[in-house]
Each structure stands twice: as C-alpha cells, then as structure tokens.
N, C-alpha and C positions, 0 to 999 in steps of 0.2 A: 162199369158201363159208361161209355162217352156216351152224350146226348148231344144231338146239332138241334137246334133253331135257326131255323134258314137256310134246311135241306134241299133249298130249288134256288136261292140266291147263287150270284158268281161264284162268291168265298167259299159257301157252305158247303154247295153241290161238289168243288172241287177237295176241299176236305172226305167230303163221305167216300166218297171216288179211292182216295191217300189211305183212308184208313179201310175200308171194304179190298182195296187191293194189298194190304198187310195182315187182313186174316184180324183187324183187331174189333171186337164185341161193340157195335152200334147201335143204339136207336136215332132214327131221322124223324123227328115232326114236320108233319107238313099240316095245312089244311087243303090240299089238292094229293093226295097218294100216289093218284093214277099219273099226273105228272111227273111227279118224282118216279115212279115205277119206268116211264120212259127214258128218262133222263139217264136209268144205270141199268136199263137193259143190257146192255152188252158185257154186264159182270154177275157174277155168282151172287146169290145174295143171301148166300150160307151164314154170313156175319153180320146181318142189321137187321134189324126190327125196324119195320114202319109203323108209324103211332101218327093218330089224326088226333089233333090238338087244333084251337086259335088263341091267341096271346088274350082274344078279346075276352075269352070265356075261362077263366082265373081257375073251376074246377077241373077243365077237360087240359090244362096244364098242371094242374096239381098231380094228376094221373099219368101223366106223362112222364112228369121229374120221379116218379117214385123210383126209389132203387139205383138212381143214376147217383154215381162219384162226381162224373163230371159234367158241365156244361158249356158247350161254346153259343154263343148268344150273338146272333147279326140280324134283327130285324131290318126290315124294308124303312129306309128315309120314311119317315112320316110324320104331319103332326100331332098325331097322340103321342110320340116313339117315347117321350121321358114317362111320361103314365104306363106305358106298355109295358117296356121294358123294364122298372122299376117295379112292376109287380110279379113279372118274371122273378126278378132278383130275388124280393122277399119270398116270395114260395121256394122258392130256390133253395132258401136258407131254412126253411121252418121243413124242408122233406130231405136236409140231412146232407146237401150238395157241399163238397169239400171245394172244389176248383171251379170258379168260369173264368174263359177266355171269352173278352167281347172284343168286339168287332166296334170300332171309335172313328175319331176320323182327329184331324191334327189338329191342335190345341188351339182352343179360341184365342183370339187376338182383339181386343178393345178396338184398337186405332182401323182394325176394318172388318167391322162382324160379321160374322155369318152364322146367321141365325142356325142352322145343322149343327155345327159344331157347339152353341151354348148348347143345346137338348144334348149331345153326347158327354159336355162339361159336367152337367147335371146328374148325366144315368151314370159317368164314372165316379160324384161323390158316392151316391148311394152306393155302389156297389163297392169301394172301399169302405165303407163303415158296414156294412155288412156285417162282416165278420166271415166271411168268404175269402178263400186264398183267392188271389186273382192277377188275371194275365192280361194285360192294355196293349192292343193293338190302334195302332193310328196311323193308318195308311196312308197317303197323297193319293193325287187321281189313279184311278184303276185305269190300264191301258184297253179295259175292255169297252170300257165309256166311249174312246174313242171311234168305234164302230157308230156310234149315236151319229157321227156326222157322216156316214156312208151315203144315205139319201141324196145328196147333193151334190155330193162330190161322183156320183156313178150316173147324176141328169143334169147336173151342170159342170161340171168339174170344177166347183169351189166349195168351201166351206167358212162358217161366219164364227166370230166369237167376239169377246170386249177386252181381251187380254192383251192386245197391242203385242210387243216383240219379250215380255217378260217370260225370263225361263219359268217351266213347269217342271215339277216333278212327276212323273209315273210309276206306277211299280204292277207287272203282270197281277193279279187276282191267282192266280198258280202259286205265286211266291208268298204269299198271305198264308194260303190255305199249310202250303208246307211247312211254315212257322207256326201256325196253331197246330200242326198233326205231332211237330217236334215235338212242342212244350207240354201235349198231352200224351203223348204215350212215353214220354222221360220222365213227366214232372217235376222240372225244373224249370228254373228263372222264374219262381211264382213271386205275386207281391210286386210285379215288375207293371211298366207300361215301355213300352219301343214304339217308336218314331221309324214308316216304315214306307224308305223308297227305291227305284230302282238306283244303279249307278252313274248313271247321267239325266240331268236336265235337259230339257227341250221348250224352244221356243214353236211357236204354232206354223209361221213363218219357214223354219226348221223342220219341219212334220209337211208343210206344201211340197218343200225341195225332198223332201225322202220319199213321198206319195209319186210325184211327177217321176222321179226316176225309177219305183217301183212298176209303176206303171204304163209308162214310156208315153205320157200325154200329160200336157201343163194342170198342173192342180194348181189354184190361188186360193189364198189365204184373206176374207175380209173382216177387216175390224169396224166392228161396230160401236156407236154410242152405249153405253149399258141400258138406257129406257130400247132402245132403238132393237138390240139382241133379245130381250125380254119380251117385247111384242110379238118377235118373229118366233118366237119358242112356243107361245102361245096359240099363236093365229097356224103357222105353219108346221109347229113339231107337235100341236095337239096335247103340249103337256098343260099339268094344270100349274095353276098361279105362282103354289109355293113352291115349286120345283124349279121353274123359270125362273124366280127369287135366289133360290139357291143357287144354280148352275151361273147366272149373274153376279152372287157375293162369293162365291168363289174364283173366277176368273177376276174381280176387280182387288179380291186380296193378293193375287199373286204380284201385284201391279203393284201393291203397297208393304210388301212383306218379300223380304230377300226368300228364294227359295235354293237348297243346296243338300245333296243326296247325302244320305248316311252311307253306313260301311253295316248295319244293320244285320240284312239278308246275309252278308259273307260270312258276319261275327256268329250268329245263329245256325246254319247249315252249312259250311266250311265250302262255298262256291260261291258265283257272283250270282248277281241275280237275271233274271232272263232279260233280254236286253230288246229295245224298241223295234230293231231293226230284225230280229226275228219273231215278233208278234207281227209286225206289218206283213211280212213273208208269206208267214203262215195265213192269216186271213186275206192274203191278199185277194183272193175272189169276189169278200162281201163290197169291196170296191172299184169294181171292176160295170162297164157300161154296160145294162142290160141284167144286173140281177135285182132279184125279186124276193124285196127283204120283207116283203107281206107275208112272205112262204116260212120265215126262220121264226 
C-alpha cells in the first residue's frame, strides 16, 4: 500500500491522480476529504482509500501509516515542518514503513540561506538515519508558482520580483509527481536523493517576453529591492511573514548561486521534461484580462 501525505498539494494530488489512473492500491491522507474527493472526482476511486489524518495529531497518523509499505511525504512549507515531518518519519518507522519518498527542496547553501531549505536539510538527516529506505526529491521552482503572479499581470500587465536577470530553474509539478510514481511502483533508485529541474533555465525578464507574446499585450517584468518585494508580498499578496521571507531568500539565492538544469527527468522517465512554453499555453487563461482567480 502507497500512502500520499499531501493528497491535496500540487505534487501530491498529481501523484494520486498517476497512481489512481494505474489501477495501483492507495491511501491519500488528507485533513479536508471532501476536498480531496473534489479534486478526483472525475476518476474511479476503485483504488484509494481516503484516510483523515493531521500531521499535528501523532495518533490519527499512527492510524493512517498502519499497514502502508510506503510513504511519500510533502507537507505544506511551514514553520513547524522539521517537528512535523520528523514525527511523520519516526512513526513511519516504528509501524513497519519500508520506503518514503519526500518531497525536499535544493540543498542549502551557507553563502545565501534560505531558511526552507535548512528545515528540509534537517527532515532529510532524520529521515536518513532512520533506517527507512528512502528517495530525496529536491526540486527547483514549481512552474506552478508561477500562476502566483497572475494577479497582476491580468490588472496591470506587470509582475515584481528581487531576482534581477538571474536564470531560474523550473520543473512542472507533473514531472515530480511522475518521478515519485516511477520510483514507487518500480522500487528502484532507493537510498538516492535527485536534484530535479526542468531543461532549460529562465530569466524573469525572459518569462515577460514569452507572456507578451503569449498574449499578444506587453507584459513587464519589475525588479525590486528585496525589503521593497517583501513588503509588497505582505501588504498586497496577503501572505504571511515567513513566506514573504522565503519567496525573498529564494529569489536573492538565485542571484548568488549559478543555477543550471539537470538531465534528471530524461535519465528517470526516458523523455524530457515538460517544457515552459507548454505550461504557459496551457494556462494561458489564468493570465489573461478579466479572470477571476477568487473563483480557482
């Protein structure tokens, strides 16, 4: 039995979706059901179990992992996430869990931190010393993030960032999920961790010129101070503190840390990986004047 945690995340939901449409034996925790029950309405659900679990309440996961071989593990950014997930792990271990694949993010970097990545540093000592076979995913930005800037760009046609012209990496959330569905229904490459982007680099700059012609009206791209983006995350994206923190020390690492695609996704699933230019395509709607992303 696979088990997902983070049945209603990007990753997750797109794993359950990979493995629910190969007929292979799931359970999905969530602590919203009904959501999740939306979310795959429009597939069978002959092959998952839905199980109500919260990471916060240590026995309504102890019940959950019973009987599971495997686990793939992607909680929500947080800051409890190294205590959360870390107790994940150890139950994990004490009810018999052979495999988890988690969900990481790219290896801390001293010379420009970011606080998300030590807490992911952390949950991956623990869960190597474990004693758990296990699979390390460490993705670059999700191009699904990208939508984060739709607001703006669809009522003013620009978007902000601190990243100046520094290439970024991306890698669809599709492409994740399909490397975790591989390495679980094969069981192979365990004991591993992969470094996981798509095949080309993007500057923001780069992403204005691909939007404007997507669209066929000027997109601009502005660069901000990093206190300067961090206010405006706050006061105008309504996020909270440490999250503005984070979206801030990740754009200012990219600035200070060469970034450059792997071969990763091709070496793993024998194709390339889904490419920017058909992610923008396909959503090209949620950026478009006039929608109404209160509704999504």
């Amino acid at each position: 039995m696979i088990t997902i945690i983070g049945a209603t995340g990007m990753i997750g939901n797109a794993l359950l979706r990979r493995l629910m449409e190969g007929g292979v034996p799931v359970r999905a925790i969530s602590r919203e059901p009904d959501q999740l029950r939306q979310q795959i309405v429009d597939l069978a659900f002959s092959s998952v179990e839905l199980c109500i679990a919260d990471a916060n309440d240590p026995e309504s996961m102890r019940r959950a992992l019973a009987g599971a071989s495997q686990l793939f593990l992607a909680l929500s950014n947080n800051p409890r996430q190294v205590e959360l997930e870390t107790s994940i792990i150890q139950i994990a271990a004490q009810e018999g869990v052979k495999h988890v694949v988690k969900i990481s993010s790219p290896a801390y970097e001293e010379r420009s931190p970011v606080a998300v990545a030590k807490w992911h540093a952390d949950i991956e000592q623990a869960l190597v010393t474990s004693g758990i076979t296990y699979t390390i995913l460490r993705p670059y930005a999700f191009m699904q993030n990208l939508l984060r800037l739709a607001p703006t760009i669809t009522t003013q046609d620009m978007f902000f960032g601190c990243i100046g012209d520094s290439p970024c990496n991306f890698i669809d959330c599709r492409d994740i999920a399909d490397i975790a569905a591989e390495v679980m229904t094969r069981f192979k490459s365990v004991n591993s961790i992969y470094t996981l982007t798509g095949s080309e680099t993007f500057t923001y700059p780069q992403i204005a010129d691909k939007l404007s012609i997507l669209l066929n009206r000027p997109i601009e791209f502005f660069n901000l101070k990093p206190e300067a983006l961090r206010t405006d995350l706050i006061e105008h994206g309504q996020m909270p503190s440490w999250l503005a923190d984070h979206v801030v020390e990740i754009q200012t690492m990219s600035t200070v840390v060469s970034e450059k695609p792997t071969d990763t996704v091709r070496r793993l699933l024998g194709r390339e990986p889904r490419s920017l230019d058909a992610f923008l395509e396909e959503y090209r709607d949620a950026f478009n004047r006039g929608y109404n992303h209160a509704m999504k």
